[in-house]
C-alpha positions in Angstrom: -62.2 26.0 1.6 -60.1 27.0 4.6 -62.0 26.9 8.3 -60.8 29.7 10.6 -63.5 31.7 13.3 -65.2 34.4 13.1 -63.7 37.4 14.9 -66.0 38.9 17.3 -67.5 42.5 16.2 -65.3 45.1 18.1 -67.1 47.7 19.1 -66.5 48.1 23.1 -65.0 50.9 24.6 -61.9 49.0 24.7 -61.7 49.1 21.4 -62.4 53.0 20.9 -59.5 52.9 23.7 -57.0 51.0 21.5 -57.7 53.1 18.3 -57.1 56.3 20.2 -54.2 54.7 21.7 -52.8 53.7 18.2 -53.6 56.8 17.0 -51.4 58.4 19.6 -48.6 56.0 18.7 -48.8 56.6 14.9 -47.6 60.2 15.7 -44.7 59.3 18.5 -43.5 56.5 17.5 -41.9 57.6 13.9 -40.1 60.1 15.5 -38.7 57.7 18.4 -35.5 58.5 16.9 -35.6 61.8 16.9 -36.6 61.2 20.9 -33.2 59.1 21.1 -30.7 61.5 19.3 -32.7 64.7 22.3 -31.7 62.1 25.0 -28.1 61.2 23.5 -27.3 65.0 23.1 -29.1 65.5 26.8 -26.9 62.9 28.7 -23.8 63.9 27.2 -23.9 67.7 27.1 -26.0 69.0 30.1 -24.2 70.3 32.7 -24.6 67.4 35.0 -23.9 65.0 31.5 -20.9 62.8 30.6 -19.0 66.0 28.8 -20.5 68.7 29.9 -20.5 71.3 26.5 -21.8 75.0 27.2 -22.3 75.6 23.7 -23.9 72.2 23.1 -25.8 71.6 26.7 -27.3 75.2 26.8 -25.9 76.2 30.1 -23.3 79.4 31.4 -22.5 82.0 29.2 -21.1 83.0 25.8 -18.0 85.2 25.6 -19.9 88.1 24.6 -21.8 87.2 28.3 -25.2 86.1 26.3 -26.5 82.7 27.7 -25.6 79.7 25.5 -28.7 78.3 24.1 -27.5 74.8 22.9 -28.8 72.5 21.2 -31.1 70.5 23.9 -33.7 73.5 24.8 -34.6 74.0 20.9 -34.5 70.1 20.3 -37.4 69.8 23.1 -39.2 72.8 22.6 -39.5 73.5 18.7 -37.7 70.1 17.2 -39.6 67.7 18.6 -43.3 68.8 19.5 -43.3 69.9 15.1 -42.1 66.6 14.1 -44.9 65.2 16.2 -47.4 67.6 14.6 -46.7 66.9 11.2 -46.7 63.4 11.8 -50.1 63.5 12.9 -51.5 65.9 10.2 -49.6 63.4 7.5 -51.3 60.3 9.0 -54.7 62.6 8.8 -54.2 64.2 5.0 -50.8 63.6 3.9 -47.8 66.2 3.6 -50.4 68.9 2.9 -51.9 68.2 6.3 -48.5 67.5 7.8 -47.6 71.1 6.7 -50.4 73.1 8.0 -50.2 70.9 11.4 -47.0 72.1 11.9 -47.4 76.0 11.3 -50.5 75.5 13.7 -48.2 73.9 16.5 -45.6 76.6 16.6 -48.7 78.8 17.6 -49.2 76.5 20.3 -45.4 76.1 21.4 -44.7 80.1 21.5 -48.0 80.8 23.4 -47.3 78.6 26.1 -43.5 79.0 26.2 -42.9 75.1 27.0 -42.6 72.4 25.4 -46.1 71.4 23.9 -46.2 67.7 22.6 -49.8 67.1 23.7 -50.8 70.6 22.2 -49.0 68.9 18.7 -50.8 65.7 19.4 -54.1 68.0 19.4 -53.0 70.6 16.4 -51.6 68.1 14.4 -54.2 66.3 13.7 -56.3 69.2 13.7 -54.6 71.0 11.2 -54.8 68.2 8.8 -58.3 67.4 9.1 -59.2 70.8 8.2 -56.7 70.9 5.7 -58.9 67.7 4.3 -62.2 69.6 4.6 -61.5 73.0 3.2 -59.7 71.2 0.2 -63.0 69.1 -0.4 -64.9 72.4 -0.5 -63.5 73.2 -4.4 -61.9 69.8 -5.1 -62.6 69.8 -9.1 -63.8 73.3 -9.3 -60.7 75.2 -10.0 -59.7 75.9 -13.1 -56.8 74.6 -14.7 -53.6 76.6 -14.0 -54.4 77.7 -11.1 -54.3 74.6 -8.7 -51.0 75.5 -7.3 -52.0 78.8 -6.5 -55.1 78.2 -5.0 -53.0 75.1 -2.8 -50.6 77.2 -1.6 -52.7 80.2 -0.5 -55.3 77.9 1.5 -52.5 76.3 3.1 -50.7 79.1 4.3 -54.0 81.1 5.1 -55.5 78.3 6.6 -52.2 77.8 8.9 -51.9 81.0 9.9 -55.3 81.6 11.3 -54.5 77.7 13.0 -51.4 79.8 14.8 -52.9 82.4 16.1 -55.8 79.8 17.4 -53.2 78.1 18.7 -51.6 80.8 20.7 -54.5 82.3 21.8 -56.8 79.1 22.5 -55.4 75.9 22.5 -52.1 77.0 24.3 -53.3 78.3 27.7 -56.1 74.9 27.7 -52.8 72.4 27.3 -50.9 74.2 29.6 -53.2 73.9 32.6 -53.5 70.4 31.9 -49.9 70.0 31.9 -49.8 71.5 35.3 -52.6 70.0 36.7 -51.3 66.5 35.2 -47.7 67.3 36.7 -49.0 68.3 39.7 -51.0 65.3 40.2 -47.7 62.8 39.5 -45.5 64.6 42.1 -48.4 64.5 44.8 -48.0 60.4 44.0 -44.2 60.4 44.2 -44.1 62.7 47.3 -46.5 60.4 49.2 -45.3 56.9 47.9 -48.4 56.2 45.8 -46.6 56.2 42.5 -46.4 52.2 42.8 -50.1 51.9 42.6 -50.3 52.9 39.1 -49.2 49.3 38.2 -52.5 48.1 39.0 -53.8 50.0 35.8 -50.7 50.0 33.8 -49.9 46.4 33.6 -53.4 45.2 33.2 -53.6 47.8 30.7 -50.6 46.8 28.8 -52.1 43.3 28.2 -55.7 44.9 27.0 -53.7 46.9 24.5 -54.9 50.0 26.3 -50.6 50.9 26.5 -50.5 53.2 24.1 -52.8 56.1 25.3 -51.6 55.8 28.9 -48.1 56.3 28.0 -47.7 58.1 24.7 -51.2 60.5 25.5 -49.6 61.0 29.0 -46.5 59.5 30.5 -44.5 60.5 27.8 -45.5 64.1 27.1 -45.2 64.6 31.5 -42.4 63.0 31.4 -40.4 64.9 28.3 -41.2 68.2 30.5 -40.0 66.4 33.7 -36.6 65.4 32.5 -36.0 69.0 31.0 -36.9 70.7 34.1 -34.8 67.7 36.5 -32.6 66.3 33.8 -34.4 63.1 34.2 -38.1 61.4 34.7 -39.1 58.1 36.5 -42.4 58.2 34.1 -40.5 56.7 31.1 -40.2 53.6 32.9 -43.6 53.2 34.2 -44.7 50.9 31.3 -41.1 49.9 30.1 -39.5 48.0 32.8 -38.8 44.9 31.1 -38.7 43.2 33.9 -42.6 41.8 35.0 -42.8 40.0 31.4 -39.3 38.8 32.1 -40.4 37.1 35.2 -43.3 35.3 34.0 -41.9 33.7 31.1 -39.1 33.0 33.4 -41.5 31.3 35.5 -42.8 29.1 32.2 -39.5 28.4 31.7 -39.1 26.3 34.9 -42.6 25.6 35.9 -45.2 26.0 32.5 -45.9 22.8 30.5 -46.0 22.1 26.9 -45.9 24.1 24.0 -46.1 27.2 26.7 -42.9 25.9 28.2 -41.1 25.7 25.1 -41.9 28.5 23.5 -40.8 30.5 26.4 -37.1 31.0 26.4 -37.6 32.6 22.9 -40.4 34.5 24.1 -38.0 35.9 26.6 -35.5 36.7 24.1 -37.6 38.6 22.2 -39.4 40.6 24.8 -36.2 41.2 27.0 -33.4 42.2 24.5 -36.0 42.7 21.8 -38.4 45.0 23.5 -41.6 43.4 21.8 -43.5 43.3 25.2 -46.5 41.7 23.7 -45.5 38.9 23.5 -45.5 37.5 26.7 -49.5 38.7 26.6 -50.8 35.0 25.8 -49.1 33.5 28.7 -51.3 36.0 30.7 -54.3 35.1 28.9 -53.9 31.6 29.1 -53.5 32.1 33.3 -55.2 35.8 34.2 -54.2 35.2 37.2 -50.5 36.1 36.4 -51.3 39.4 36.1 -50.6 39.4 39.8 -47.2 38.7 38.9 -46.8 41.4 36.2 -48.4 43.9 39.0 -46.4 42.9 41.7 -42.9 43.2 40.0 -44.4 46.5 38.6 -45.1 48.1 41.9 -41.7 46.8 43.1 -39.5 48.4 40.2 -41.0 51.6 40.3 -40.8 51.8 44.2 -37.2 51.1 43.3 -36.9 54.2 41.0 -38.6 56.1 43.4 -36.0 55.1 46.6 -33.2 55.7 44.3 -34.4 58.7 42.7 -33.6 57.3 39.3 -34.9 57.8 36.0 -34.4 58.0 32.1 -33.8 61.0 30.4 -35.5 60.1 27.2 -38.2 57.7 26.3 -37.2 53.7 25.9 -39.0 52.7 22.7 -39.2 49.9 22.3 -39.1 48.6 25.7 -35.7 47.0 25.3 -33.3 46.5 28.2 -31.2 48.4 25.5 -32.9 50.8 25.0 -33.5 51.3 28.5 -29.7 51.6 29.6 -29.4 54.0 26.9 -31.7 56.5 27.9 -30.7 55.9 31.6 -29.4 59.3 33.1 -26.1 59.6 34.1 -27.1 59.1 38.1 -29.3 56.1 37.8 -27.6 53.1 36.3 -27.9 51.0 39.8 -31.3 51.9 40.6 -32.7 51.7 36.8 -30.7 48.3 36.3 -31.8 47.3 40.5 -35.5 48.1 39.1 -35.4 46.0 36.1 -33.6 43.0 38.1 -36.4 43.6 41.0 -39.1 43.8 39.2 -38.3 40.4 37.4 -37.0 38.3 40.5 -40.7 39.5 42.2 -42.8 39.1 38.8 -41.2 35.5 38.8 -41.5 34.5 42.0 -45.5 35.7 42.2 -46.1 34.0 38.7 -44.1 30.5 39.7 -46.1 30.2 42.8 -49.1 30.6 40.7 -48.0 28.1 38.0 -47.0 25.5 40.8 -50.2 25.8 43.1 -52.8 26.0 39.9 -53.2 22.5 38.1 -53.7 23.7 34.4 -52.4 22.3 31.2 -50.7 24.9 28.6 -50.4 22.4 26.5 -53.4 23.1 24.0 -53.7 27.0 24.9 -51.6 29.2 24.0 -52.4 28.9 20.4 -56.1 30.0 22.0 -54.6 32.6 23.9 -52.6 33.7 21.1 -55.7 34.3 19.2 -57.3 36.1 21.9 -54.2 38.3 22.3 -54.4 39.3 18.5 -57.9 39.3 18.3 -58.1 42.0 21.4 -54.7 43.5 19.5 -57.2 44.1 16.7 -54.8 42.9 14.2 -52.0 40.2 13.7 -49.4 40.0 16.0 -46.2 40.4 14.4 -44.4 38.2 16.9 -47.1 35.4 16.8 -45.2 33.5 14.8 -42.4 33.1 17.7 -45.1 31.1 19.8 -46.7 29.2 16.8 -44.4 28.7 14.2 -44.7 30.8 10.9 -48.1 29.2 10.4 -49.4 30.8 13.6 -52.8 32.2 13.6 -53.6 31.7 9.9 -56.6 29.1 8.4 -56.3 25.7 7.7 -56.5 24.7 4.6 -59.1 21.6 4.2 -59.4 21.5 0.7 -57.7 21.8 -2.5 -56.8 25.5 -3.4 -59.3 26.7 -6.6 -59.6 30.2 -5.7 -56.4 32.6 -5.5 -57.2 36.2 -5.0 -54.7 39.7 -5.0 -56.1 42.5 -3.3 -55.4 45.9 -2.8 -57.3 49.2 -2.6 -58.5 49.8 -6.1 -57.8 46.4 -7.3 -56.8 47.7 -10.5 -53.4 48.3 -10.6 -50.6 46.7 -8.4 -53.2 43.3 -7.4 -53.8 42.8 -11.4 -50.0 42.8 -11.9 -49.2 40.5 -8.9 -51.9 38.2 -10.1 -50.6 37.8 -13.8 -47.2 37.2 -12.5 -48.5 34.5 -9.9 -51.2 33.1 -12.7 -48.2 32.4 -14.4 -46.0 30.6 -12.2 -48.9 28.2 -11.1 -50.0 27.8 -14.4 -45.9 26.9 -15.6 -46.5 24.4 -12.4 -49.1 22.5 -14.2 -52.6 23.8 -12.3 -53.8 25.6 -14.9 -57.2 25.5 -13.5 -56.2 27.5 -10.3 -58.3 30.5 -10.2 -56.0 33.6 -9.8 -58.2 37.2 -10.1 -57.8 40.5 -8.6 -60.0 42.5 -6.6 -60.6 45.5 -4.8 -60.6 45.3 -0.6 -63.9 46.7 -0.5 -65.1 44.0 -2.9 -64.0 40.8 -1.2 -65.9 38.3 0.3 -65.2 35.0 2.3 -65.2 32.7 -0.8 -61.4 32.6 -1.5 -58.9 30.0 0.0 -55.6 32.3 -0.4 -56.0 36.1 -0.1 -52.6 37.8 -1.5 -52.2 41.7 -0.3 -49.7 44.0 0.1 -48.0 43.7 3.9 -49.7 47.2 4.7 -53.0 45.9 3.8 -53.5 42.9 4.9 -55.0 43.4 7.8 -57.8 45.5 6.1 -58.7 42.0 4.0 -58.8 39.8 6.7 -62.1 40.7 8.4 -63.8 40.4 4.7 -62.3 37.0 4.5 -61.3 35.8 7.9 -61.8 31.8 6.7 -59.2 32.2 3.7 -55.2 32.1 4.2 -53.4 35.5 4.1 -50.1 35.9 2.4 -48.3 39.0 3.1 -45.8 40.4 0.4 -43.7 43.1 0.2 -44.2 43.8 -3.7 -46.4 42.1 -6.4 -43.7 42.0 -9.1 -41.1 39.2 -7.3 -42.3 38.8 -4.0 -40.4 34.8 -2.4 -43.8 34.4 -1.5 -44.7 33.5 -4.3 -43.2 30.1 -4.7 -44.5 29.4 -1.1 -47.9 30.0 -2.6 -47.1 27.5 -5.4 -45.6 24.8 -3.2 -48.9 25.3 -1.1 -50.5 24.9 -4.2 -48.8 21.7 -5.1 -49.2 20.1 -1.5 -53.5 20.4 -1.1 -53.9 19.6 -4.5 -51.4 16.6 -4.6 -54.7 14.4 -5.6 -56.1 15.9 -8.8 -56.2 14.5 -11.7 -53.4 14.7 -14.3 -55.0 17.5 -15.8 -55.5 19.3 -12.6 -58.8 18.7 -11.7 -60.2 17.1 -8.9 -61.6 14.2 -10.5 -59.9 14.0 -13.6 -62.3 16.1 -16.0 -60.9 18.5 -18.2 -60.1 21.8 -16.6 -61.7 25.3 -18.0 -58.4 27.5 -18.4 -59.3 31.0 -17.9 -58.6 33.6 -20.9 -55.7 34.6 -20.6 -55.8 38.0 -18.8 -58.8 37.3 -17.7 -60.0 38.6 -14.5 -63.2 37.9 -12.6 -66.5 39.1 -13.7 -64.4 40.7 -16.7 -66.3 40.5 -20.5 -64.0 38.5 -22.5 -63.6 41.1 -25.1 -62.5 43.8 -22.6 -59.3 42.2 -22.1 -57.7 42.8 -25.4 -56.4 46.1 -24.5 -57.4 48.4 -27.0 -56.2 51.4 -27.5 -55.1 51.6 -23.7 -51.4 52.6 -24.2 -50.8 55.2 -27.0 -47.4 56.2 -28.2 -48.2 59.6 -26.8 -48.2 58.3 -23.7 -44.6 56.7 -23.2 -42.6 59.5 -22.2 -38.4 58.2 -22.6 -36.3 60.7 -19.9 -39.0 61.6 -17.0 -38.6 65.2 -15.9 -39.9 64.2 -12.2 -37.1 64.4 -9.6 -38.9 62.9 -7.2 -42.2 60.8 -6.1 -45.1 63.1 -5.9 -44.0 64.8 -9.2 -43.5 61.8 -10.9 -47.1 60.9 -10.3 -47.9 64.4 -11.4 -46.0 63.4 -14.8 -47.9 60.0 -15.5 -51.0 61.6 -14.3 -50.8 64.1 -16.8 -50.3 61.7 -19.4 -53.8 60.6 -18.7 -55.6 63.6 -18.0 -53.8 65.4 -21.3 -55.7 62.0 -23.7 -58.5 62.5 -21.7 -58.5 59.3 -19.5 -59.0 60.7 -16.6 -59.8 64.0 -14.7 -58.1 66.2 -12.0 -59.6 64.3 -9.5 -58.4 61.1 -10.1 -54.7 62.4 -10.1 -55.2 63.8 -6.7 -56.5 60.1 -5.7 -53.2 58.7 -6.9 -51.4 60.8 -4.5 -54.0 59.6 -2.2 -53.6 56.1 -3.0 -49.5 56.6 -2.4 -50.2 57.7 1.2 -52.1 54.5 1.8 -49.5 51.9 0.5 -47.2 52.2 -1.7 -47.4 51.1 -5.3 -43.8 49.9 -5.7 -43.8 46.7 -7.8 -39.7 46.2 -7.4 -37.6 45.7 -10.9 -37.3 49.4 -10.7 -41.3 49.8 -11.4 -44.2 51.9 -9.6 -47.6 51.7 -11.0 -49.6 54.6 -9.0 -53.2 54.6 -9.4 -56.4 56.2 -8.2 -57.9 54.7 -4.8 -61.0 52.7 -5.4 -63.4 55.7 -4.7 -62.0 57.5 -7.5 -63.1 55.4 -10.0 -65.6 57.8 -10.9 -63.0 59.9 -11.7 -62.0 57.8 -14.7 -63.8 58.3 -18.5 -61.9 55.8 -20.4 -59.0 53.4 -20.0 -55.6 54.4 -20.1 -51.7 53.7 -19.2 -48.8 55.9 -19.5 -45.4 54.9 -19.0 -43.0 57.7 -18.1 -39.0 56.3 -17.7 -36.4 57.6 -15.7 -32.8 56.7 -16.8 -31.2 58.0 -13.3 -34.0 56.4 -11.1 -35.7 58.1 -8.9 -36.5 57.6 -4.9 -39.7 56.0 -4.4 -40.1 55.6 -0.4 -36.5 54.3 -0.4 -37.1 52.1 -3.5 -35.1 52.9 -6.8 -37.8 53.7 -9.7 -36.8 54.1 -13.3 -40.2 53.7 -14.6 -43.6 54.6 -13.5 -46.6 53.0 -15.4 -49.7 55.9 -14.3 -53.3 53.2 -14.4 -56.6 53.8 -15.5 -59.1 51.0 -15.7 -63.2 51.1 -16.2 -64.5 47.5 -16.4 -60.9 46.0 -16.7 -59.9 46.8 -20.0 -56.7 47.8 -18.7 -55.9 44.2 -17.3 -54.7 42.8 -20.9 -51.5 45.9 -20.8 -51.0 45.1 -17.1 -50.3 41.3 -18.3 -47.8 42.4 -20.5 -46.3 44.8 -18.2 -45.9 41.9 -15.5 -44.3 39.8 -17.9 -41.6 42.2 -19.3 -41.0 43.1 -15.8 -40.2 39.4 -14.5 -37.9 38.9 -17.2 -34.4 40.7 -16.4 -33.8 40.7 -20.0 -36.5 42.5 -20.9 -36.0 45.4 -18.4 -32.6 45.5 -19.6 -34.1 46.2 -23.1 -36.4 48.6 -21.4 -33.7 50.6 -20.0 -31.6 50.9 -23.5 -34.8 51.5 -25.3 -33.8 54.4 -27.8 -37.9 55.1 -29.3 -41.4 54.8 -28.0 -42.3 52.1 -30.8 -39.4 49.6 -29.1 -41.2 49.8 -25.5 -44.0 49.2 -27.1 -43.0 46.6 -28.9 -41.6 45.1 -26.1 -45.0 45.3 -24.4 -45.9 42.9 -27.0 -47.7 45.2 -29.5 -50.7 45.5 -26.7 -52.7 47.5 -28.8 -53.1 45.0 -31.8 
């Protein structure tokens, strides 16, 4: 079995620091570009821009004498602070909670008559959660027919009353922050303080703690501050480039080892790529260097200040790109003097360190990339940069037995992924190679490869932090999936002919088999029914093709309203594209309650349809109590690896050739 540690229980206030931080990111940082294309339009059209446009900048007069309103006043003040919103609702309860976010916002924004992006990071949210609530109050109590018009009229009652809230309530208490916040910043620039903040920030950056300093604050002070001056020093506060720079410029001429190495990449990454993070383990490794980060901090925003320079838009990520980009029109040689400063002082500080400190980096920074991660909360996804592709996963110490696909329900897309991966280690002559599913909530540490989707991977780890995890962007023909077979091949290179360890015969497992599944429940029966294979899809889109399989199952009777709703739910979370044109949405693993008997139902759709940016031309809706649907899912896997077959699929002229080609699953 693999050997990894044992992450340590994270429960400080750190942590609840980092979540809200993250939380705050999950509603900016989608609409960065939106952010970008505000500044663009801003630096080119204002009237102190590049090419100053009336019309487009919002300034002077129409010919009628009216004022031009432009496009960067409605941009900042409705555009952005809704997109924001219903981010934050969707992350909460979808588009349904994205929606009524949204309507509660523009309460917000017209009550206080400026632009409100911590009142959308406070409505959003809101609006969605109780969206979720009210919803749960008659969730499978309305009668059929009438769902849509029950929907619809919560929604929009629910939002309305959120508005008026909004403009009443919410919008005077935001705006006083603003002002107070705002106030408090220019008392800082007007007496030269505004340098200290790098004691907090940069320590703060390498905690993780970023995110709710500068999206919960900078960034909404300083989107008003650039509209009222046409630029703001806060954007750079936490994005200078320039302290990391200096440090791993300093381990580039005075580190040791691996840390010395690794460095000129790191710099790369972190200085054109704007990945700050990952100069955090060189921190760690010396804490001390963290006076290096502070001091070129301090010394690049005292820079911005002297200059009076600034960007007119957030820098996201923190790329010296990005950062020229956004620079306002008046402040290339101070922003580009503050980046340059701030890295000539960070290195200096952190070589003085490195040269008067005896330490040796050789054996540490894989440590301090652990620690980095583990305070991160989650894998790093430049880790690999410092350690090699291998970085931060287990060990293998043994030959792999146990192979295990996960993902939320573990009944759908993980059942698929394993038969196709069963297959290809069993064509490799390992027969005895354990490949199941399972549901997340289900694992335990007893597997030596855990296989998830990319979004959920780090929800398995915790459950099975001594296994090795394999990321993959789609179960049906993921490369992974020969890595995992050459891994395979290399820890079991000293079994016996017949696979096993010792040369004793090897038990194969049934074939569809999963874990803990009766043998007779694998046989599929009466599963898939002709009525259920639906030729030319009316669904134009996602959600409504989910509708369409759904109602295949709730029309036999596999399956109540409830489930269907949790195979929207389950769509939020990840999504259930397999690749070769196939989805396979299913209820989350909560819903399983929701299920009375097995089922699938197969609806096709000759022109495709868009599936998250995916091409889907059939969508396979799952059932499963006690895995009797696992023996159709087999099959399914198999037509779907073989190009041949889905090109059969697609000419497929009847319902009794798919399901022929499913290999009469029902027999």
């Amino acid at each position: 079995m693999a050997t990894a540690s044992v992450a340590k229980p994270r429960t400080s206030l750190r942590v609840g620091v980092q979540k809200f931080g993250t939380f705050l990111s999950g509603m900016i940082m989608p609409n960065i570009g939106a952010f970008i294309a505000w500044g663009i339009i801003t630096a080119l059209f204002i009237k102190t821009g590049w090419l100053p446009v009336a019309e487009l900048g919002g300034f002077g007069n129409n010919a009628e004498g009216a004022p031009n309103i432009g496009l960067v006043g409605p941009m900042i003040t409705y555009l952005l602070p809704l997109l924001i919103a219903y981010t934050g609702g969707r992350n909460v309860y979808g588009a349904r909670g994205g929606v009524v976010g949204a309507i509660g916002t523009m309460g917000v924004i017209v009550g206080a008559g400026i632009p409100m992006f911590i009142g959308a990071m406070i409505m959003g949210p809101l609006g969605g959660w109780t969206m979720k609530k009210i919803d749960a109050i008659w969730e499978g109590k309305i009668r059929p027919g009438f769902e849509m018009l029950v929907n619809n009229f919560s929604a929009g009652i629910w939002g309305a009353l959120l508005a008026m809230l909004g403009f009443f309530g919410i919008s005077p208490v935001v705006q006083a922050f603003s002002t107070a916040a705002g106030n408090f910043v220019q008392f800082l620039v007007h007496n030269g303080l505004l340098p200290l903040t790098s004691i907090f920030i940069e320590p703060a950056k390498v905690l993780f703690l970023n995110n709710a300093i500068n999206h919960g604050v900078l960034t909404p002070l300083g989107i008003q501050q650039s509209l009222d001056q046409g630029k703001s020093i806060l954007f750079l506060l936490e994005a200078n480039p320039g302290p990391g720079a200096g440090i791993l410029l300093a381990y580039m001429f005075f580190g040791r080892g691996a840390a010395k190495a690794s460095a000129p990449g790191a710099l790369i990454i972190q200085f054109l790529g704007g990945i700050h993070e990952i100069y955090f383990p060189y921190v760690l490794m010396r804490p001390l260097l963290i006076l290096g980060a502070i001091a070129g901090g301090m010394t690049g925003i005292a820079t911005l200040a002297v200059t009076n320079s600034g960007l007119v838009a957030p820098a996201a990520p923190g790329s010296i790109f990005a950062v020229l980009a956004q620079t306002s029109r008046d402040s290339y040689v101070g922003v580009i003097l503050s980046v340059i400063l701030a890295a000539t002082v960070s290195f200096l500080v952190s070589s003085l360190i490195l040269r008067t400190t005896h330490h040796s980096d050789e054996g540490d920074l894989g440590d301090a990339t652990a620690k980095m991660e583990d305070m991160k909360g989650k894998k790093s996804s430049v880790s690999s940069a410092l350690l090699g592709s291998g970085g931060g996963t287990a060990v293998l110490t043994r030959p792999i037995q146990n192979i295990v696909f996960a993902c939320d329900a573990g009944m759908g897309s993980s059942a698929m992924g394993a038969s196709v991966l069963r297959n290809k280690i069993k064509a490799a002559g390992f027969p005895e190679v354990k490949v199941t599913n399972s549901a997340i909530a289900n694992l335990s540490d007893t597997y030596d490869v855990v296989v998830t989707h990319q979004d959920l991977t780090e929800r398995a780890r915790p459950a099975t932090s001594s296994a090795v995890h394999v990321s993959v962007d789609n179960f049906m023909n993921s490369p992974r999936y020969e890595e995992i077979v050459e891994l395979v091949k290399s820890s079991n290179s000293g079994t016996g002919s017949d696979g096993s360890a010792d040369g004793s015969p090897a038990v194969a497992e049934p074939a569809g088999a999963h874990a803990g599944a009766p043998a007779a429940a694998v046989e599929g029966k009466d599963v898939l029914l002709a009525e259920s294979v639906v030729l030319n899809g009316t669904a134009t889109d996602r959600d409504s093709a989910i509708d369409e399989a759904g109602k295949l199952l709730l029309d036999r009777g596999s399956v109540d309203v409830g489930y269907v709703h949790a195979m929207h739910e389950r769509e939020e979370s990840v999504s259930t594209y397999m690749g070769s044109f196939l989805a396979i949405p299913h209820g989350t693993n909560a819903a399983k309650d929701h299920i009375l008997h097995s089922g699938v139902s197969i609806v096709r759709y000759p022109e495709g349809i868009d599936w998250g940016g995916k091409q889907v031309k059939f969508v396979v809706g799952v059932a499963g109590i006690n895995n009797e649907h696992l023996h159709i899912l087999s099959s399914i896997a198999k037509v779907f690896t073989d190009k041949a077959q889905v090109a059969k699929l697609e000419q497929a002229t009847s319902v009794e050739e798919v399901l022929d080609l499913f290999g009469k699953v029902n027999a």
